[in-house]
N, CA, C and O atoms as CSV, one atom per row, in Angstrom:
chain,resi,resn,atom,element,x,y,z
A,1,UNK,N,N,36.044,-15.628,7.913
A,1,UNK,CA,C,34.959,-14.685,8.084
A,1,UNK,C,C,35.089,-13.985,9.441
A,1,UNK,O,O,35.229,-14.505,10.547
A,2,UNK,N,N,35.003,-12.544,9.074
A,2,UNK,CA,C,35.281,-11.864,10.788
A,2,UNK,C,C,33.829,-12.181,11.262
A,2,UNK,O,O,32.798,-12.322,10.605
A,3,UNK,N,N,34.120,-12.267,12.927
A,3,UNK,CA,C,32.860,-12.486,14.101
A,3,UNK,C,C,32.116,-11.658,13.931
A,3,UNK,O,O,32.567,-10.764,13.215
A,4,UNK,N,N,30.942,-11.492,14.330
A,4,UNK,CA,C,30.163,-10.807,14.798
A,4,UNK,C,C,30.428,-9.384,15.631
A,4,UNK,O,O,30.421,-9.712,16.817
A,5,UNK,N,N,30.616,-8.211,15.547
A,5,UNK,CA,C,30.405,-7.434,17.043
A,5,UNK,C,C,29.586,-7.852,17.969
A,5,UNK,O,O,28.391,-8.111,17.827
A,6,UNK,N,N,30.482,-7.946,19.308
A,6,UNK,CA,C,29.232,-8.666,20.452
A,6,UNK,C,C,28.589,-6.875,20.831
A,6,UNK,O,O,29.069,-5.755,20.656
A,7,UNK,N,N,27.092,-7.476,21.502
A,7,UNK,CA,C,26.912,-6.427,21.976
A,7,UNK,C,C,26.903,-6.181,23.107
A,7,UNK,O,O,26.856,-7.205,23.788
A,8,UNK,N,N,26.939,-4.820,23.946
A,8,UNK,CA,C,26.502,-4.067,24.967
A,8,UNK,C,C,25.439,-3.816,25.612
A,8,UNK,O,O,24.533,-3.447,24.864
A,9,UNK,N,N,25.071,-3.876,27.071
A,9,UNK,CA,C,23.849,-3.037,27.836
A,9,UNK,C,C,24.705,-2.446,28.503
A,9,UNK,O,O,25.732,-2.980,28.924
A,10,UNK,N,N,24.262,-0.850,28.741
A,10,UNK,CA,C,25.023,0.351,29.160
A,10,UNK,C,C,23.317,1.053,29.813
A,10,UNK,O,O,22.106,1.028,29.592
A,11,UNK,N,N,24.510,1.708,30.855
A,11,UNK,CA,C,22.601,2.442,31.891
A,11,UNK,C,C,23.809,4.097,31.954
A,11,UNK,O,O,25.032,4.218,32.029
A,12,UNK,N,N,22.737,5.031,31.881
A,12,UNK,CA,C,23.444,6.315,31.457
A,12,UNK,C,C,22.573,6.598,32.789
A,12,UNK,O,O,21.507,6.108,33.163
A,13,UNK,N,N,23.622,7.800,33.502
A,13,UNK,CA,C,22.634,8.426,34.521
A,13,UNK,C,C,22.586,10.297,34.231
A,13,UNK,O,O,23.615,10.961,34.107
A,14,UNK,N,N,21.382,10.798,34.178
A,14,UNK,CA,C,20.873,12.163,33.639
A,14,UNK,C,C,21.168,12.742,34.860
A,14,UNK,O,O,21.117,12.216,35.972
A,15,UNK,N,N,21.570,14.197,34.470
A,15,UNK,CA,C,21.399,15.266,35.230
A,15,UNK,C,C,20.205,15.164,36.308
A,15,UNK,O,O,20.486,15.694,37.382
A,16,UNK,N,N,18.744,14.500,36.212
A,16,UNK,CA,C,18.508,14.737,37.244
A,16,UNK,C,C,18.086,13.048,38.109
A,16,UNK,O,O,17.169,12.606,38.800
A,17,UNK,N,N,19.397,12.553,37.535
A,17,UNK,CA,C,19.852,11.282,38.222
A,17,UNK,C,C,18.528,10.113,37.941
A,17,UNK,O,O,18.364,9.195,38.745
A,18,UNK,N,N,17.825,10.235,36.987
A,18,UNK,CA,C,17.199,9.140,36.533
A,18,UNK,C,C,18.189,8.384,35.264
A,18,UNK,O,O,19.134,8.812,34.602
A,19,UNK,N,N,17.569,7.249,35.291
A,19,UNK,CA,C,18.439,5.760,34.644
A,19,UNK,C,C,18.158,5.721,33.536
A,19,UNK,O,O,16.942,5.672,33.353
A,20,UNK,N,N,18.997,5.720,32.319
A,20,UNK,CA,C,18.393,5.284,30.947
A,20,UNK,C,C,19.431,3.802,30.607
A,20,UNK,O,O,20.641,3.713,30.819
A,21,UNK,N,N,18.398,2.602,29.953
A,21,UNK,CA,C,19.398,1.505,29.945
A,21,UNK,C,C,18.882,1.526,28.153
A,21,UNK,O,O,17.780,1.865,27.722
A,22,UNK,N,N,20.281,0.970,27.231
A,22,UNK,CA,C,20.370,1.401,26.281
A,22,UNK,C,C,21.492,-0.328,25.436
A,22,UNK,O,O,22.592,-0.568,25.935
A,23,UNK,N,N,21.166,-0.886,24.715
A,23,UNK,CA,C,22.181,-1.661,24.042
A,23,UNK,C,C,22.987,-1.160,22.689
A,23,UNK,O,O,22.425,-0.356,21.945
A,24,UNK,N,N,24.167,-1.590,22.415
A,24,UNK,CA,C,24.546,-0.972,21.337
A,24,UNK,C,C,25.925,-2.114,20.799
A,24,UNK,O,O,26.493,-2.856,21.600
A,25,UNK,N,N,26.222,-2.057,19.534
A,25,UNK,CA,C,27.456,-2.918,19.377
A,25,UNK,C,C,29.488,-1.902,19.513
A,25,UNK,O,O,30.685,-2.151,19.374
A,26,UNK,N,N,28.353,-0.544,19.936
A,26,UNK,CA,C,29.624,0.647,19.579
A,26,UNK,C,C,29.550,1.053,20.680
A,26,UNK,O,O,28.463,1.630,20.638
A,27,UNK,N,N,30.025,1.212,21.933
A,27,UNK,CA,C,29.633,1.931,23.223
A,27,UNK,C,C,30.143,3.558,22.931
A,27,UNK,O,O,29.282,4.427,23.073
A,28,UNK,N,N,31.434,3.944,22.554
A,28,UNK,CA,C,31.989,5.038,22.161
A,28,UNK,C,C,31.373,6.013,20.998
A,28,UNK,O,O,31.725,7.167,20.751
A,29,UNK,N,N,30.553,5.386,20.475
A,29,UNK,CA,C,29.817,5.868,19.172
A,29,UNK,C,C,28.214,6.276,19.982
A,29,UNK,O,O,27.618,7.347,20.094
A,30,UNK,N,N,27.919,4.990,20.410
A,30,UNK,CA,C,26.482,5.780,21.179
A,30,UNK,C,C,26.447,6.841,22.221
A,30,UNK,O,O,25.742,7.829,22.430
A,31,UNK,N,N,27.375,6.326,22.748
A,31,UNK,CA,C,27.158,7.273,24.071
A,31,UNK,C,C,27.386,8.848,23.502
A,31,UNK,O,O,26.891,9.810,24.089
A,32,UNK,N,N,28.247,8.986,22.213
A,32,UNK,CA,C,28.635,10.725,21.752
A,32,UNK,C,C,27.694,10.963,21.458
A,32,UNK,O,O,27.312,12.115,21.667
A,33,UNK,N,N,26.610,9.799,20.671
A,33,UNK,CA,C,25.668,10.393,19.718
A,33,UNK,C,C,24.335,11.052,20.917
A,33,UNK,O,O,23.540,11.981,20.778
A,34,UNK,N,N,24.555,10.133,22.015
A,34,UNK,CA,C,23.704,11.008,23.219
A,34,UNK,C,C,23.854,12.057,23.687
A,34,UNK,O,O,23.000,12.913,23.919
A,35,UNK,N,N,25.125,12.082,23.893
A,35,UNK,CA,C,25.628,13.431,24.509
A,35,UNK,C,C,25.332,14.470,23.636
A,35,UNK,O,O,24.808,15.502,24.057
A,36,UNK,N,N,25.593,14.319,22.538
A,36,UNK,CA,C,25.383,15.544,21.377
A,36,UNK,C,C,23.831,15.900,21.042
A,36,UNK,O,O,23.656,16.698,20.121
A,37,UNK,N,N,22.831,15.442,21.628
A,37,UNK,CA,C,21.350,15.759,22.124
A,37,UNK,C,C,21.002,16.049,20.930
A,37,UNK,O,O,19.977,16.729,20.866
A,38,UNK,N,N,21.643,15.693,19.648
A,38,UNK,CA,C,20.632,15.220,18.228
A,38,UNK,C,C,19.477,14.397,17.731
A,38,UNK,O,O,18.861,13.670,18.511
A,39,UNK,N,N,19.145,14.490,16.390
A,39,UNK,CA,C,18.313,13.377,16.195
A,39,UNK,C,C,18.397,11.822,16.481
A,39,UNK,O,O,17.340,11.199,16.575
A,40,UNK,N,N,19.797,11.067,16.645
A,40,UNK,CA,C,19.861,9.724,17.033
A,40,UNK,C,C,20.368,9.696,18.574
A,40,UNK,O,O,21.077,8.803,19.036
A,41,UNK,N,N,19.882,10.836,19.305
A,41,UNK,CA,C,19.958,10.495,20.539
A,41,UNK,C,C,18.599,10.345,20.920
A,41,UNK,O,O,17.674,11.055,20.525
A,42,UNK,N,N,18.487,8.975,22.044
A,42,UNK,CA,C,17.198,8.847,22.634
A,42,UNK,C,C,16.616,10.061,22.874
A,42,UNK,O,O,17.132,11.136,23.178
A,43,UNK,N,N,15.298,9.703,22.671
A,43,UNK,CA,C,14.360,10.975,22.810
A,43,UNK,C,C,14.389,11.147,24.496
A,43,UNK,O,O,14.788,12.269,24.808
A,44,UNK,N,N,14.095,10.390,25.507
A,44,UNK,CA,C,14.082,10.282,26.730
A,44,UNK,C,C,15.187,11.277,27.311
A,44,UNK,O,O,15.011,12.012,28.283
A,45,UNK,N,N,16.457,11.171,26.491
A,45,UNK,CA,C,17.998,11.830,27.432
A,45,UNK,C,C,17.755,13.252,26.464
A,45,UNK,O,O,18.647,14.031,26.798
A,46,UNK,N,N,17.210,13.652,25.789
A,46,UNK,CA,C,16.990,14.661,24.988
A,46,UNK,C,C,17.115,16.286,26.515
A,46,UNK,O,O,16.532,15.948,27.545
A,47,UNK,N,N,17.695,17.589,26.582
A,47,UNK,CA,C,17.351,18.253,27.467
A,47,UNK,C,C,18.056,17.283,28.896
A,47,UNK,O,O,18.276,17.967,29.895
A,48,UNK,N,N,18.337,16.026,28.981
A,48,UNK,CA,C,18.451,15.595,30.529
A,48,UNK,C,C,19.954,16.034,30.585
A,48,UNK,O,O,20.480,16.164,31.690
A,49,UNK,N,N,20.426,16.188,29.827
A,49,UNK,CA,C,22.065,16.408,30.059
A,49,UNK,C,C,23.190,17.525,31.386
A,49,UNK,O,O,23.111,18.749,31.488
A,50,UNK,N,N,23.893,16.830,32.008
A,50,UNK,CA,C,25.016,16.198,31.508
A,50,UNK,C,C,25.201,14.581,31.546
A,50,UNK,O,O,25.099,13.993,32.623
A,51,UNK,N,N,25.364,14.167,30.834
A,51,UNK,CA,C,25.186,12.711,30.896
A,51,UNK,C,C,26.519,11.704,31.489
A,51,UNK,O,O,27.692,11.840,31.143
A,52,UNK,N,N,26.155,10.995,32.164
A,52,UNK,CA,C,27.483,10.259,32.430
A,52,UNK,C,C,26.944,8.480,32.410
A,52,UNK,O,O,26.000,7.973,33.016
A,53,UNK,N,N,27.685,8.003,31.720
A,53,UNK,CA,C,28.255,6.465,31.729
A,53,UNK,C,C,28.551,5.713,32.918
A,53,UNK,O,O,29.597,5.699,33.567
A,54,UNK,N,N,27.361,5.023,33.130
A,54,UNK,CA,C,27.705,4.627,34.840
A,54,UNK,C,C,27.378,2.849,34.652
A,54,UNK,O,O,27.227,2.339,35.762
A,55,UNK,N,N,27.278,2.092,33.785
A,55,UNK,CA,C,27.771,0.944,33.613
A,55,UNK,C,C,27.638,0.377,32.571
A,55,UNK,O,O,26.989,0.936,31.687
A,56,UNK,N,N,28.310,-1.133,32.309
A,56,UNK,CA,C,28.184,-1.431,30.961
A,56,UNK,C,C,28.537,-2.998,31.184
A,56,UNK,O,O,29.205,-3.258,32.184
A,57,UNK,N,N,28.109,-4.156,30.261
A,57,UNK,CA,C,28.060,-5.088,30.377
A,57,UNK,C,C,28.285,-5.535,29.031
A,57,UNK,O,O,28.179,-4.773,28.070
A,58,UNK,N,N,28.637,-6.925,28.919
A,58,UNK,CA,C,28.610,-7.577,27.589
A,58,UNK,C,C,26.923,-7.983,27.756
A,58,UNK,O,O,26.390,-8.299,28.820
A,59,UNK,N,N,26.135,-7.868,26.203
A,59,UNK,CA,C,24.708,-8.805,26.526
A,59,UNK,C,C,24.554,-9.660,25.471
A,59,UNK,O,O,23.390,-9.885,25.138
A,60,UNK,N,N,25.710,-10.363,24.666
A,60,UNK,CA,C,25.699,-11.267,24.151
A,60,UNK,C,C,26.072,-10.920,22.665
A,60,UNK,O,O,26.571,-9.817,22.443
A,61,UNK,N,N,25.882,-11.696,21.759
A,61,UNK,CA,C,26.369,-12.190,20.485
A,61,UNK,C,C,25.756,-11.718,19.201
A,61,UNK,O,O,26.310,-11.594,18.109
A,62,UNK,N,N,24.521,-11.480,19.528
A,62,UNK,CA,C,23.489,-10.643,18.524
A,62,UNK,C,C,22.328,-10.030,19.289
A,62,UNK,O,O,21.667,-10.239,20.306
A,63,UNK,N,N,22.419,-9.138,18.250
A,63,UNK,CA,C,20.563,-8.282,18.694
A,63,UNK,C,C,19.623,-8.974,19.633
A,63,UNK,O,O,19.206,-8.394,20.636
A,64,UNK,N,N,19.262,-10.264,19.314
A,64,UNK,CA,C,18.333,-10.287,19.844
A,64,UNK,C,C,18.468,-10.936,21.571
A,64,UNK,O,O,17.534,-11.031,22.366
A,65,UNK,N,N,19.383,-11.178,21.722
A,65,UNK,CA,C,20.277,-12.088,22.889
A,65,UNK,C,C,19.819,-10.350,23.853
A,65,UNK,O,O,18.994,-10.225,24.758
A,66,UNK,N,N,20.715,-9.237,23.214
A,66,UNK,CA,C,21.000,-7.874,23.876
A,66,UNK,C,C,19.649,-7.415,23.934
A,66,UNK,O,O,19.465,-6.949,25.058
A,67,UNK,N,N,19.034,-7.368,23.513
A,67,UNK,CA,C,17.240,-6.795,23.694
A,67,UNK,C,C,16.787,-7.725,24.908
A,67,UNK,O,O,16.410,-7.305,26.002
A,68,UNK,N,N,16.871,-8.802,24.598
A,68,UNK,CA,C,16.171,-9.332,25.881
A,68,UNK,C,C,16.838,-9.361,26.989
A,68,UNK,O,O,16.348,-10.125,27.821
A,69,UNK,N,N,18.080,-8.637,27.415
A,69,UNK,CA,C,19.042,-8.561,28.799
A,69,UNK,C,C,17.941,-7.073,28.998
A,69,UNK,O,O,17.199,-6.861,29.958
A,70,UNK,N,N,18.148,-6.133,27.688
A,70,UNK,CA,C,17.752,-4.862,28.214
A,70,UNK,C,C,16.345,-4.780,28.632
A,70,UNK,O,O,16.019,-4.092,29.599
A,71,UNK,N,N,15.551,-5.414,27.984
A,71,UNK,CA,C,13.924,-5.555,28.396
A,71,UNK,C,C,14.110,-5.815,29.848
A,71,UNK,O,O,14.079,-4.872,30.638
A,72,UNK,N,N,14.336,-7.264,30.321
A,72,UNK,CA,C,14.601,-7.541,31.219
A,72,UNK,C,C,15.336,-6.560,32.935
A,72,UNK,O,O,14.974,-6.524,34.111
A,73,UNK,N,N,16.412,-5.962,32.179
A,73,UNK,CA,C,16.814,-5.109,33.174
A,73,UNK,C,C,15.694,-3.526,33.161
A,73,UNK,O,O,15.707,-2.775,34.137
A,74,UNK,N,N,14.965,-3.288,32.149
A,74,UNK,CA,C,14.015,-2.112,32.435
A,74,UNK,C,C,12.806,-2.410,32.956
A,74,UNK,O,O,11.850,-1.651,33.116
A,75,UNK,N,N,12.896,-3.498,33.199
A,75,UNK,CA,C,11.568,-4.201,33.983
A,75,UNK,C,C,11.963,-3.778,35.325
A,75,UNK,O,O,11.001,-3.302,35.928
A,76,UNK,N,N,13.199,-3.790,36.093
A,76,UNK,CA,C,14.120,-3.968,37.442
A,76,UNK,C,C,13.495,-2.524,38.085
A,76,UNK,O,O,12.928,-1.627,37.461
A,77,UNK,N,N,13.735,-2.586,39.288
A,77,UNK,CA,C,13.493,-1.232,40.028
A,77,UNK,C,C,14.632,-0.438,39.727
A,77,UNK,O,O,15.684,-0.884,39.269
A,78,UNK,N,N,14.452,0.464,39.931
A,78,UNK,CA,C,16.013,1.956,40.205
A,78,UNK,C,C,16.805,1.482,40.899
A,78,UNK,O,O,18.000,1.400,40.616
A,79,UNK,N,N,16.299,1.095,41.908
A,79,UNK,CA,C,17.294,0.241,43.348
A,79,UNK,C,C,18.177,-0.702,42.959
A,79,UNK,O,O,19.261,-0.929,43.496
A,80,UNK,N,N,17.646,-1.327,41.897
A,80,UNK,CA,C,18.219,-2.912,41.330
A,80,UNK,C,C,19.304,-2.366,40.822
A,80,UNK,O,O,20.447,-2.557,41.236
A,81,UNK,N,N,18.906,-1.504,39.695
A,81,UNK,CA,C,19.866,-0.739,38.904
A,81,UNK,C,C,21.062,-0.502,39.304
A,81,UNK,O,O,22.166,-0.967,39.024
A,82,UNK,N,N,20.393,0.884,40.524
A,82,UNK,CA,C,21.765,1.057,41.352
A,82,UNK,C,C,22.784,0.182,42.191
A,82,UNK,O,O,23.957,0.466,42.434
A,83,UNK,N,N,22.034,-1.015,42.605
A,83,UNK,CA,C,22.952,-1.978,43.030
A,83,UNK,C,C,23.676,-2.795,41.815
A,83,UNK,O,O,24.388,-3.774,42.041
A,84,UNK,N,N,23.490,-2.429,40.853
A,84,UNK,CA,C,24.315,-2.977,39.447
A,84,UNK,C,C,25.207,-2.307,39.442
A,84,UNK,O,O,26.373,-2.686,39.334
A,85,UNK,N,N,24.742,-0.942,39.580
A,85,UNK,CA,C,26.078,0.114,39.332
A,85,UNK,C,C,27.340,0.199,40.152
A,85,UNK,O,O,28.539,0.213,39.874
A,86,UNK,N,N,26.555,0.256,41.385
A,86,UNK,CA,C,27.742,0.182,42.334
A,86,UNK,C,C,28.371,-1.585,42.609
A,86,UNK,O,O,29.504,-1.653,43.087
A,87,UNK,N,N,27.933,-2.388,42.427
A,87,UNK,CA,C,28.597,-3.548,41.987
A,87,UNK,C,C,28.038,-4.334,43.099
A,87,UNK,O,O,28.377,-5.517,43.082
A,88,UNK,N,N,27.060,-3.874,44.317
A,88,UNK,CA,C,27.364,-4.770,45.244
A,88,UNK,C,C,25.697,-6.159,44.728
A,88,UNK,O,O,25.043,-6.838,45.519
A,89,UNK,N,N,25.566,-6.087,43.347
A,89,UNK,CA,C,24.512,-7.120,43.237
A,89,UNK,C,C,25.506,-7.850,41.532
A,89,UNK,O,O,26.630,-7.515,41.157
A,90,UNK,N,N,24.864,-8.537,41.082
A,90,UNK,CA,C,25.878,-8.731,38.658
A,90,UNK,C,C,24.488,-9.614,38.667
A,90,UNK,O,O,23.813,-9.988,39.626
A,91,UNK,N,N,24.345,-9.767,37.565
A,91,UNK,CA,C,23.405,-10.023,36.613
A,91,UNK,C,C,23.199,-11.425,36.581
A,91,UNK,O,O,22.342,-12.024,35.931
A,92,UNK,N,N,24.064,-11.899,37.343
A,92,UNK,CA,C,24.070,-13.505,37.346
A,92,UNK,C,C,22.961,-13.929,38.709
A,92,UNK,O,O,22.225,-14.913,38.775
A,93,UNK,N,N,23.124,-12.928,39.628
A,93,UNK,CA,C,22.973,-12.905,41.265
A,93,UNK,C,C,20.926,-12.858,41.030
A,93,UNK,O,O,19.940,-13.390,41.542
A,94,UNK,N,N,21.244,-11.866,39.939
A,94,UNK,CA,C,19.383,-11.559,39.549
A,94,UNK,C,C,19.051,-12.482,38.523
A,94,UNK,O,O,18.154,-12.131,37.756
A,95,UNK,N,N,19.595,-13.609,38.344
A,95,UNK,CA,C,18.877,-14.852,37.527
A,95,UNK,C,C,18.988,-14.508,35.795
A,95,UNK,O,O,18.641,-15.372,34.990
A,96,UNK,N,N,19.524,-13.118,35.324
A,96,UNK,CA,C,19.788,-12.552,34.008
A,96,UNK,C,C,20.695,-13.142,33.416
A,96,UNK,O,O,20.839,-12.719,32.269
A,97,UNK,N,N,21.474,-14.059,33.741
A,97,UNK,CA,C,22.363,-14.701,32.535
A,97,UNK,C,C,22.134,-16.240,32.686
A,97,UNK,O,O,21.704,-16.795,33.697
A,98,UNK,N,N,22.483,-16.818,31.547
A,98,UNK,CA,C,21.728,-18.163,31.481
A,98,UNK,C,C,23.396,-19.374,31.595
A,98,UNK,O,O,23.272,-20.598,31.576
């Protein structure tokens, strides 16, 4: 029996440099479907474009494992965020992985 797709938390940063954090099991598939500012792109990044891919993480094994990394990290300040992005904090350091 093939595995599971593990999934993704990915944080997109908008044209006017606010944070969208987003899970998915396809990173290459979501992120087009954002960029292309259609109906299955978040309503939030809708108009924010140009969009760029500014990090990405494994958040586990199923849905519900990846919802609760992303809840969790949209709880975080901007600051937090950005110290995710630029690397100088990981998810382990903020008590997020078990």
């Amino acid at each position: 029996m093939k595995s599971p797709a593990p999934w993704f938390l990915y944080i997109i940063r908008c044209a006017d440099n606010s944070l969208y954090t987003g899970i998915t099991i396809d990173l290459d598939r979501r992120f087009a479907e954002h960029q292309a500012q259609g109906k299955k792109c978040a309503k939030y990044l809708r108009g924010k474009a140009p969009l760029e891919l500014v990090f990405t993480t494994p958040a586990g094994a199923n849905k519900s494992e990846a919802s609760k990394l992303e809840r969790q990290i949209k709880r975080r300040s901007k600051q937090t965020k950005e110290r995710l992005i630029q690397g100088t904090t990981t998810l382990a350091t903020l008590g997020l992985l078990e």
